[in-house]
Structure formats: C-alpha cells, structure tokens
N, C-alpha and C positions, 0 to 999 in steps of 0.2 A: 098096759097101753101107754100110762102115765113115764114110763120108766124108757120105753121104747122112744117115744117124741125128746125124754131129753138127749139118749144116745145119739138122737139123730142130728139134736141141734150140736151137738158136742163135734159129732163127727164135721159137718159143716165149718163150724168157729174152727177146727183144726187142720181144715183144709186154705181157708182165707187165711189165716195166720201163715201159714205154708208159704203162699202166695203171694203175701204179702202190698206191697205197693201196686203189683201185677194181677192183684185179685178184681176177679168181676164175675158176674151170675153167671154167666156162660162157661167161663173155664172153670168154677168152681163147679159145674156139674158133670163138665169132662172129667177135671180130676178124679170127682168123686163116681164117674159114669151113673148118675141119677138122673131123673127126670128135671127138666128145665124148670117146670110149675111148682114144682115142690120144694126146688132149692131156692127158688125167687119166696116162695112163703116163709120157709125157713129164714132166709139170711133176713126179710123185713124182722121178723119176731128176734132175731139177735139185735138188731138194729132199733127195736122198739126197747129190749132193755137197755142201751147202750154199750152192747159187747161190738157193734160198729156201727162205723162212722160213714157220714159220706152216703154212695150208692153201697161201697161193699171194701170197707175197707177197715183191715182191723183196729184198732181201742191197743194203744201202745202196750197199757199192762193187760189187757186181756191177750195178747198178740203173747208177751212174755211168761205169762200161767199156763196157759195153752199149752206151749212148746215146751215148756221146763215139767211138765207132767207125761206127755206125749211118750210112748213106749218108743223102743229103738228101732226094731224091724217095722210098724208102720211106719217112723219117722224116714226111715229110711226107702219104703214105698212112694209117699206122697213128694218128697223132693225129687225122686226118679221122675215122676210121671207129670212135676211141673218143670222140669226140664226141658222133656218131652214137647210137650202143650208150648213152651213160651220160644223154642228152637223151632216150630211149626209156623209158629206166627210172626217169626222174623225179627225177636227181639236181638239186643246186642249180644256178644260172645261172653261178657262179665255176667250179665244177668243170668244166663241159661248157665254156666256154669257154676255163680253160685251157687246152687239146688245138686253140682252133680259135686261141688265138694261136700255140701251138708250132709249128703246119701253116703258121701266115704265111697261110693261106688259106683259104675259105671260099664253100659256094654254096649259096641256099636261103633263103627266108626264115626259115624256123625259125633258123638259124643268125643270120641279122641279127636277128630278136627275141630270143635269146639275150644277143651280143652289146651290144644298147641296153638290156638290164635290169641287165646289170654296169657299161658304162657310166653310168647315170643311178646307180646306188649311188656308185662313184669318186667322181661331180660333187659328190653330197652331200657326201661326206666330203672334198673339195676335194684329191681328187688328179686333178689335172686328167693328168697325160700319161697316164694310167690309161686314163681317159675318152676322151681325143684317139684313143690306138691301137685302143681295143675298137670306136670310133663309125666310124673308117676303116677299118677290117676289117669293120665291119656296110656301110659303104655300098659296097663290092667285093661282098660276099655278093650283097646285093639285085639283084632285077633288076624290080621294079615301081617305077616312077617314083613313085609317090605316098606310097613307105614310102620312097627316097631322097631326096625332097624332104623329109620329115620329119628325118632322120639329118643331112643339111643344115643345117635350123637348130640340130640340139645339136651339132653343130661350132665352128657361128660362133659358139656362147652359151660354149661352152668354151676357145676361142681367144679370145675376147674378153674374157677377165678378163688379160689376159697380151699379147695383140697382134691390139688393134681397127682394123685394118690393112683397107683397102677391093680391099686386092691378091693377097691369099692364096686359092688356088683355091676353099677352101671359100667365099666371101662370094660368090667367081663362079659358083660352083653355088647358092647362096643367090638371090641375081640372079634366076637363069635360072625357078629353082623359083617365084620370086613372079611372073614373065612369065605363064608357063601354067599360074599360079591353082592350083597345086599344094602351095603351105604351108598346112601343119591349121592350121584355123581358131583353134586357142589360140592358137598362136604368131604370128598377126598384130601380134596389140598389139605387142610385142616385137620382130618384124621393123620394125615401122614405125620406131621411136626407133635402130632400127641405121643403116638407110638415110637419117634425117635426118641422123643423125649424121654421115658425112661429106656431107651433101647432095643425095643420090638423091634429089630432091622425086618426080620421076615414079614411080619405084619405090616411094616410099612411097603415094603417090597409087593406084594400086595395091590397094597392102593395105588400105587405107582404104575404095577402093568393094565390096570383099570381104565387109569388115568391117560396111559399110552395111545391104550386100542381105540380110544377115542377120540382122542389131541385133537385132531383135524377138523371137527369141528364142534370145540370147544364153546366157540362162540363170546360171551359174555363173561367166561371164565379166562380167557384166554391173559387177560392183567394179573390173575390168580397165578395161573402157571407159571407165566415169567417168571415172577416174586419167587415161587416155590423153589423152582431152579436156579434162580441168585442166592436163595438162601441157603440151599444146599450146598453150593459152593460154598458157601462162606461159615458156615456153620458145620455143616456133617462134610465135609469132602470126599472121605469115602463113598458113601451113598449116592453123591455126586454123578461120581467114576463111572458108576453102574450104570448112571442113568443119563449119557450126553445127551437124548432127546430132548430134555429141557430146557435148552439152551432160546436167551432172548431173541436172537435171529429169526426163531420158527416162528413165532408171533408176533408178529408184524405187526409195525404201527398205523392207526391213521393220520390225518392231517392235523390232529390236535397239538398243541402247541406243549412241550416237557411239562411247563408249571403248572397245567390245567388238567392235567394227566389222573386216572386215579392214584390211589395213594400207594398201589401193589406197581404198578408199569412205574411210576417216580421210584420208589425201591432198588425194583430191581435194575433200573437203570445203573441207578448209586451205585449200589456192590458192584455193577459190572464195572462203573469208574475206579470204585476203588481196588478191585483186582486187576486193573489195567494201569495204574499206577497213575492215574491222571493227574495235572496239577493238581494243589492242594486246597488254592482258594477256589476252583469250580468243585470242587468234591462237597468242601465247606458251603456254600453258598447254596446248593441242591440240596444239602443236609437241612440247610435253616430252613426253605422254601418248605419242606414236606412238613417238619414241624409246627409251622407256623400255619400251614393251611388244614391242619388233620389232627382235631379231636382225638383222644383214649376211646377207644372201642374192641372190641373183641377181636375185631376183623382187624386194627390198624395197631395193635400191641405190639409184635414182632415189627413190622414196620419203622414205627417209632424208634424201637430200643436200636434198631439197625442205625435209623437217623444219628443217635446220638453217639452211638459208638465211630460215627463213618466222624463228626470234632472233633473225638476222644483221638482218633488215630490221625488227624490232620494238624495235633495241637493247636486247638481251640478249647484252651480246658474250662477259661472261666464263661464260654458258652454254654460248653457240655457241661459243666457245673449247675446252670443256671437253669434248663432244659431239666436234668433230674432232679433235680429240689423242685421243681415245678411237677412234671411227672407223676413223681413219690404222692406229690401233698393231692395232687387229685387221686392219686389211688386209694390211698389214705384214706379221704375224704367216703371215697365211694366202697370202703369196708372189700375190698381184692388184695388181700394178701401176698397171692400170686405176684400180681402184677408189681405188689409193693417189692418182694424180694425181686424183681427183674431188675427196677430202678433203682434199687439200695445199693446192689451188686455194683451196676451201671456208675453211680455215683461215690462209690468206695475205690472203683477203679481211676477215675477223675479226681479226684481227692489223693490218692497217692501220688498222681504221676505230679499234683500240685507240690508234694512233699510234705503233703500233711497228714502223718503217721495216725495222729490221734483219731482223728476223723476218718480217717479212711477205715480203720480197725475197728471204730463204733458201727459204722455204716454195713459194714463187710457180717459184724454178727447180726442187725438187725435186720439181715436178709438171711441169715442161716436160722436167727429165732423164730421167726415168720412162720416158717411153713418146717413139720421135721425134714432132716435132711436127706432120707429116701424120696420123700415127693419133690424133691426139687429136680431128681432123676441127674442127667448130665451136665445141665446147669448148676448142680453144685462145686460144680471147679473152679468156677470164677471167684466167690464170694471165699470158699477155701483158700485157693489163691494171693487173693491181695491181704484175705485176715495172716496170712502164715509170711506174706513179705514184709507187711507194717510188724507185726511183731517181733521177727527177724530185724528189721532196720533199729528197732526200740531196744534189742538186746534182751528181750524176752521170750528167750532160746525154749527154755521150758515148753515154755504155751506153746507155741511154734512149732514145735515136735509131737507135742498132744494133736494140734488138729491134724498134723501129717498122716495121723493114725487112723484118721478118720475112713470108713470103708466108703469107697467111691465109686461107681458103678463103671464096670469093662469098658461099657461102651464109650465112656466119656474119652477115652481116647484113640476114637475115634473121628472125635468132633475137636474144634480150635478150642472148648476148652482145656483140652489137654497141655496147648502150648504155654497158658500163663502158669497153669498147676508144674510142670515140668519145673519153669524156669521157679518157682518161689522155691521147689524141693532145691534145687543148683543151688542158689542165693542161701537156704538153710545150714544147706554143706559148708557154704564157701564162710561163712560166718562162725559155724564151730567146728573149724580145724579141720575139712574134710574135702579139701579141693580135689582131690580123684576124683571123689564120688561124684560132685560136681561136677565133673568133664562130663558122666556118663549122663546124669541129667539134660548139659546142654545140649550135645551130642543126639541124642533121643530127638532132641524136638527141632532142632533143623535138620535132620533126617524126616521126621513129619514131612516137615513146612517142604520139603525139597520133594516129599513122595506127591505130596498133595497140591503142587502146581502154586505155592500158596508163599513161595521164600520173601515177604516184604515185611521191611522195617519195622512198619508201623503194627503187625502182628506180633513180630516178638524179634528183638536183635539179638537173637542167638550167638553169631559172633562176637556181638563185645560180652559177653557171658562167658566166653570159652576166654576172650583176653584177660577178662577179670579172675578168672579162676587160672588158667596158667599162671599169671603174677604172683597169686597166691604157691602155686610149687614150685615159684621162683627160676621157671623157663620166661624170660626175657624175652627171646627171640621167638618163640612161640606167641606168645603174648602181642608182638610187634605184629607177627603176622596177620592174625586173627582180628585186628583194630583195624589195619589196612584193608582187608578183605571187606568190613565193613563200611568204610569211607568209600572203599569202588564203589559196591553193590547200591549205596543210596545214590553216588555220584555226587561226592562232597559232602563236607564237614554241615554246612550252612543248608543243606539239603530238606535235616530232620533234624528233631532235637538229642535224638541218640548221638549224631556226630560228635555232640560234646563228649560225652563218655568216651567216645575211641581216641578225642584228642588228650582226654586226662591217659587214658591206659598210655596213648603215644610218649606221654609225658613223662613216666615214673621210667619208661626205658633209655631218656633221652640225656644226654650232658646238660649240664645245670641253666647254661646259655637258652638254649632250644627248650628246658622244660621251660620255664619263663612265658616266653614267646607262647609256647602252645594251652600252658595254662592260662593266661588271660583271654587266648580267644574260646577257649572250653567256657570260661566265667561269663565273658560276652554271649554264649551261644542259649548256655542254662539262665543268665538273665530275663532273655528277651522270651523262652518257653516260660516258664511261669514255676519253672521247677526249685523250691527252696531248698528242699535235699542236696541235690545234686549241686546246685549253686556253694551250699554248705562244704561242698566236698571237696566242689576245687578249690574254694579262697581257702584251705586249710593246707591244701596241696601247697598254692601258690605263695602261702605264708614262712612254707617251711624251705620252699627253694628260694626266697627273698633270703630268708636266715642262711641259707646254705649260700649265698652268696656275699653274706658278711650284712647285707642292706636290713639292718636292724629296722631303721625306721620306714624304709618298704614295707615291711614284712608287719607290722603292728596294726593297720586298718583291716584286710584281710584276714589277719586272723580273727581280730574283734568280731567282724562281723559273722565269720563264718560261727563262733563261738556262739552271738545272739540268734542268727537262723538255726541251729542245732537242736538249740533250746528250745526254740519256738515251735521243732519240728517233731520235736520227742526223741530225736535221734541220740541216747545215754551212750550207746558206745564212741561216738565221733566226739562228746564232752566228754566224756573219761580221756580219750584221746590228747585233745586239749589242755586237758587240763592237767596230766603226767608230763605232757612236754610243754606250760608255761613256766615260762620265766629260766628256762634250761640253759642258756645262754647270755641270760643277764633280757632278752625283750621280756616287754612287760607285755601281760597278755590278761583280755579281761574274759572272764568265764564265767558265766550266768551260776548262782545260786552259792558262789563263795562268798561269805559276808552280809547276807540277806537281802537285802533290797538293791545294792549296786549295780543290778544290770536293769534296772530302772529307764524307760525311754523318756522323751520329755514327752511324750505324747503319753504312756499310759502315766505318767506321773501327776499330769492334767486330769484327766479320767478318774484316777484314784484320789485326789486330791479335792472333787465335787462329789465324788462318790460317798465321801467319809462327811462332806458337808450334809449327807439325808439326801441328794438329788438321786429323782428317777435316772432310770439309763433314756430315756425319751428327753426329759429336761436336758439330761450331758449331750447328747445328739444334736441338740438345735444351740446350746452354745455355744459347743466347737465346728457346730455346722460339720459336720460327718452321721452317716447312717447310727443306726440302734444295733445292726451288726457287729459292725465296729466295735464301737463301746462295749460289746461284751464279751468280743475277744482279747478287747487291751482288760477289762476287767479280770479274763481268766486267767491272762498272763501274769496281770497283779497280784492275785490270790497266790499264785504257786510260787512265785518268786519272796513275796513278802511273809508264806506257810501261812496265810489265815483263811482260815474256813467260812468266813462269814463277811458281808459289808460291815458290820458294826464291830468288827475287831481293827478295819483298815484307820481308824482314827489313831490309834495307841500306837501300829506297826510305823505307820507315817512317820507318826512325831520318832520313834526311834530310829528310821531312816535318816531324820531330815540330823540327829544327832552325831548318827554314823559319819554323815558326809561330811559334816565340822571339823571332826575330828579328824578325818583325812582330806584333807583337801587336794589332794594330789590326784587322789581316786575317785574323788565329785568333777574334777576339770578333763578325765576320761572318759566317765559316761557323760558329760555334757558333750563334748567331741563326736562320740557313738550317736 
C-alpha cells in the first residue's frame, strides 16, 4: 500500500515538473486523467515536504531529479499530452511547442500549425536551427500533403540562407511538392529563382505555368510577379523568352508614388530602366532610394543585390563599394553565408572595375569559400569570373587557368552569368598568347547578349574585347572597326566608362599626332570612372607616344604615375612592362620596387614615419586627419615596398631609406615630384 502512495506521489511530482511554470491541480489531473481530490491531496503532501512550491509549482532541483530519472517513452507521453492541455487553453505557440520538441514528436495538424508559427517567428529573428527543428517536427506531424508541401518550402527558404545545396532531402521534397502542383501559390515566385538557381529549368517551368493560370488575380502578389519577370530578364533571359507574360505592363500600378512602392514593384521598375537604357543618374538615384529604404531580408535579398549591381553598371563604384561592404558585414553579422557569397561576388566585381586587382581576387574567393562551389549553382560565374580576370590582370596565368577548370553548371549559360565568365576566359586567351581563341570567347557572348535582347554596355562590352583581341593578331583594321562599333552603340566616348577603352584601342591604330590627342582623353575618361587599371594603362600608352614623339619630358609624369598606379594595382605584367622599357631612350622612368623604398609617396612616408614611432593606426588617422582606412592602405603599400613584414621592422627600413635618398639625391627630388 505503502509502496503504491509513493508511485503515486512520484507519478504526480513527474507530471508538475512536466508542466512546469504551467502546472496547476486541474491540468495536472488532466494530464495525469486522475481524479481531481486526489491529485489536490497528493500535490499538498509533495508541497508539505517541499517538492513544491506555491499552489503547485515545482522545487527547481526536485523539477531537475524528477526529469533526469524520468524513462523516455513516458517522457515522451506527458510532454505530448501537455501540449495538448496547454494548446486547449490558449497558451502561446512557444509554450505549447516546447513540450512537442521535448516529446521529439508530434501528430495532428494543430500541432504542425503550432509548430510553423514558432518556426516563421525563429526565421524572423534569424535563428535559423530554431526554425530548421520546429519546421521538421511540423512536417512529421502533418499528414495532409498540401500543408507538407507548404512546410517544404520553409525548409528549403531556411536551409538556404546557409546550404542552397540541390541535394538535401528537403529541396527533394520541394521537387516533388512542385511535380503535383502542391506549393501555395505565394511561394512560387520564390520556388522558381531556387530551381533556376541550380538549373531545374523544367521544374521551374512549372511553377511558372501555375503562376500563369492564375496571374489575373494575383492580387497582393502581384509586386511579386513584376520583380520575378524583371528578374528574369535580367538574370535567366532564356526563361524569360518563354515566359512574355510576365511583363511589368500586366500589373498595373496604383496611385502610389515610385519611392513608397514595395521593395519588389521599385526593382522591377529598375531593371526595366536599366534594360531600357535610361539615363544613368535616374537608374542611380532609384538604385540608392531602394537601398536605403529596405533592410536584408529573405524576401528583399535578390532585390538588393539587383539595387547594387544597377551603381555597379551606372559607374557608381565607390557607392556600390560602399553598399556591399555594408551588405557583406550584415550578412556576416547574421551567420548567411549564402547571402554572404552574393555580396562578396557583388563586391569583387566593384572592386575590379575600381582596378584593384588585390581586393577584388580576395573578395571573389571568399565568395567561392563560403559555400562549395556546386551550391552556389549558376551564380558561380560571377565570383569565377572576376577571380580568373584579377589574376589574369596580376599575371597569375597558372591560377587563372586552374579555376578555368573549374566544372560549372550547363545552365549558367544560360543566364548573364555567362557573359562575365565568357569575357574573363577571352581576357585569359588574350594574355597568354592565344588571341583566336579569344575572338571565339567574345564572339560567344555578344551573340548571347544580341539572342537575349540584352546588347548593352554596361553588361559586357563585347566589342572592345574583340578590338582588344584583334590588336593582339595584329588586324588593325579590324581592331579600328570593333572600337567604333562600340563608341556608336553607347553613343560616344563620354557616354560610359568603356568609351575609354575604345579610345585607347583607337589609339594604338592611330598616327602618333591623333594617338596623343585620343590618349589623353581615354586618361580623362578612366580618371573621372574611378578606374586605376585602366587609368594605368593609358598614362603608359600615352608615355610611350610622348617618347615616340621625341617629348622626353612629356612623356616622364605619365609614365611615373602609370608606373605608381600599376603597383598599387597588382597589375606585374604592365611593371614588367615598364620596367623593360625604362630609361630605353635615355627618359628616366621611376618603377615601384627598384631600389626599395624609392617609390615612397610623401603621404605613406608620413604614415610609415608615426608608424615606426609605436602610433596606433587610429592615433595616425586624427593627426593627419584622414580615415583608419586610409592609414592602412598607405601602411600596406609601406610594407611591400619597403619588404618588411612587420610595423617593428619599418624603424630599421626607414632609416635605410632615408640613407638611400642621400646618397641619390637625384632620385629623392623625383619621388618628391611624384
């Protein structure tokens, strides 16, 4: 009898422990289905030894004894069955489903709509393993196909900030779910840009004609579609073609004013300006507004990346610079990998067009390290792309020709990744001796650009690619053609920042008079873009047609400088260049890293000169009043030029700088000049 009263009190203490903050005599004799008088006697006698507290509330470590002795299968009962009980009485969705994680299990749809209302809170709040375990304990719960179809895609939307992986069960039940027409209809748009993404064209095809039979009244979705059909243009073109229905026209706006628009109707507005060639600064000025009023979110990611790419191709670089280092460092922040390689890619592409080789080929692998390079699906062309043209431009043929090798999915050329990937393979050619090949690269991709409705500038200048590469077989007049082709097509020089490039190519075909003339305004055109490459390329041009016109001392700033921007750029083949042809004619020519510290600026010489005195780079920042960025780029430049690996070696290099310049003074009164 004695033995039975403690079972019983036991069972009870294991039930309120269960229960926990939620416990009280009434539910604890539901859970337990006992008599109400008997559980009210029992729980006093727990509460007379002090196993609880209160009216009916467990004793922290009896709560903790309790449950750490507790067998698994009842454990696994009594959390079912306060689930139950606490989802009856209208407590919140965290409460009731903690009990239906505890149980490990679950059946019923109440319990899966429980479950996806804690879930979709988690996602908010970007704790995604949260979300992962509550959305896979709701799709076991379920057992109607068209709420697990659903649960389906908040998997793959939650796995996909982290591993957009085409092989994980959930995208296979994702799959299946779009087969038999089973994903809600919100989530199509969304499913479709999954399935491109590693190149399920049929399966996106699909959700499309779902999407179709429906359009008309889309309703609420209807800002959705637009997006979807801009984007498609602008990203899948193909897919596009198939699908004119999508066109912004059919969904009509209301009275709402562009800037207050959502974030999907503002989008697709954009790419339709920017595939309509509109001005530059209303493309730019649309692009900032959407940025600026629209958070990182799942839904406004694609958006975004559109925002930045629409500065990127308006040359606004140190916008679009500033936008993905922004971008990056919340994605960063919020552990999305995903997302991180969208804005690393994004930002390597801005980064090169800046001419800075270094940076952009760091940025460009930490968007290939990110995520393996099968999940990054057709979006691996980008990040391949500018890592294979930075190390191309750096003379780092080798590597350059490794990642070429890299297998890349079919599909991606079908989508505008293909265009940059194309041109870096040309650019690969045209740098080790292989200008045919070259042609058939560029060739390839303004064929694209010309199938896909899609021939502009700012996507890819195919033509000065084909001028650049004939120069290279030494057709002139080919060369000449292919540059003017491109000067129509923009409609002037001053148009884009490409025009410089077709007035250098015009240049190399021209009598020495005319290159002159067209090389300074190429210098003037890569000036005012932001581009130090290409800037590099013409004062080097224009140094050598100074020489070529006897104008020695012409020709001596130009080349300096192109000599110091080269350096700065990583660009070794254009100083190898340089540097075989100074002083060939008696000009003196000063070339970074001959003589160690000589191409010393008086700015980083400042820099390195507090540097070596123990100052922070924060301390150097507010006495020459310039940023902490700054300072430690002129720092990086110190280190490579002066070879010391360390601030505590720049005291020793210094002093035998400052020894160097003594002894030449000739060559102290030039970089003071520079």
């Amino acid at each position: 009898m004695r033995c039975s009263a403690e079972a019983e009190r036991l069972r009870v203490a294991r039930a309120v422990a269960v229960l926990g903050e939620a416990a009280e005599v009434g539910r604890v004799a539901a859970l337990l289905d006992a008599d109400l008088d008997e559980i009210r006697t029992l729980v006093a006698e727990l509460a007379s030894a002090g196993l609880i507290v209160g009216q009916c509330r467990p004793h922290p470590d009896m709560a903790a004894a309790v449950l750490r002795e507790l067998p698994d299968h009842e454990r696994r009962l009594l959390h079912v069955g306060a689930a139950e009980l606490l989802c009856r009485a209208g407590f919140p969705a965290n409460a009731v489903a903690r009990h239906l994680v505890e149980a490990g299990d679950a059946r019923g749809s109440w319990a899966a709509q429980v479950l996806v209302e804690v879930a979709d809170n988690a996602y908010e709040a970007d704790e995604l393993d949260s979300a992962g375990t509550h959305l896979e304990l709701a799709y076991r719960a379920s057992r109607r196909a068209d709420e697990r179809a659903a649960i389906a895609t908040r998997l793959v939307a939650v796995e996909w900030r982290i591993n957009p992986s085409s092989r994980t069960r959930n995208f296979g039940r994702l799959k299946a779910a779009l087969r038999t027409g089973r994903v809600p209809y919100a989530d199509l748009p969304m499913t479709v840009l999954h399935m491109l993404w590693h190149g399920y064209v049929l399966h996106a095809d699909h959700a499309l004609v779902r999407l179709r039979r429906d359009a008309d009244g889309a309703g609420a979705l209807a800002d959705r579609l637009a997006f979807l059909g801009a984007w498609l243009r602008y990203t899948h073109p193909v897919q596009a073609q198939r699908n004119t229905w999508l066109a912004l026209d059919r969904f009509g706006r209301d009275s709402t004013p562009p800037e207050r628009d959502s974030p999907h109707r503002q989008a697709a507005v954009l790419l339709t300006a920017l595939r309509q060639e509109r001005p530059g600064a209303e493309i730019a000025a649309a692009a900032q507004r959407i940025l600026a009023q629209h958070r990182l979110t799942p839904a406004t990611v694609e958006v975004l990346v559109a925002a930045v790419d629409c500065l990127l191709y308006t040359d606004r670089l140190d916008a679009a610079d500033a936008w993905c280092a922004s971008l990056l460092a919340e994605a960063t922040a919020r552990r999305a990998p995903t997302w991180q390689a969208l804005f690393a890619s994004a930002r390597a592409e801005t980064l090169l067009r800046k001419g800075n080789l270094v940076e952009a080929a760091g940025h460009a692998l930490i968007a290939l390290n990110l995520l393996p390079a099968e999940q990054l699906g057709v979006w691996v062309g980008r990040p391949v792309a500018v890592l294979v043209r930075a190390l191309t431009a750096q003379g780092r043929h080798a590597e350059a020709a490794a990642q070429l090798e890299r297998p890349v999915p079919r599909a991606m050329f079908e989508s505008r990744f293909a265009l940059g990937y194309l041109r870096a393979h040309g650019e690969h050619c045209v740098a080790t001796g292989r200008p045919e090949e070259a042609l058939r690269h560029f060739r390839r991709c303004g064929r694209l650009m010309d199938e896909w409705g899609m021939d502009f500038a700012g996507f890819a200048p195919w033509r000065n690619d084909l001028a650049v590469a004939s120069l290279a077989t030494g057709q002139q007049w080919q060369a000449q053609n292919f540059a003017m082709r491109h000067l129509d097509a923009i409609g002037g020089a001053e148009r884009h920042h490409s025009g410089g490039v077709s007035l250098r190519v015009l240049a190399a075909t021209s009598d020495p008079l005319r290159r002159v003339t067209l090389l300074r305004r190429a210098a003037a055109l890569a000036r005012a873009g932001g581009d130090e490459l290409e800037l590099a390329r013409v004062l080097a041009d224009l140094g050598d047609a100074y020489r070529g016109l006897g104008e020695a001392d012409r020709a001596r700033p130009p080349l300096r400088e192109a000599a110091r921007l080269a350096e700065s750029c990583g660009c070794e083949p254009l100083l190898a260049r340089l540097r075989a042809d100074a002083g060939a004619d008696g000009t003196p020519r000063e070339v970074p890293g001959a003589g160690g510290g000589e191409a010393l600026s008086p700015a980083e010489r400042r820099v390195a000169e507090l540097a070596a005195l123990g100052n922070r780079n924060r301390d150097i920042a507010e006495e020459l009043c310039i940023t902490t960025s700054t300072v430690e780029q002129h720092l990086t430049r110190v280190y490579r030029k002066l070879a010391v690996a360390r601030r505590g070696e720049l005291r020793f290099a210094l002093a035998a700088y400052t020894q160097a310049k003594s002894s030449h003074p000739e060559v102290s009164a030039r970089t003071a000049v520079g």
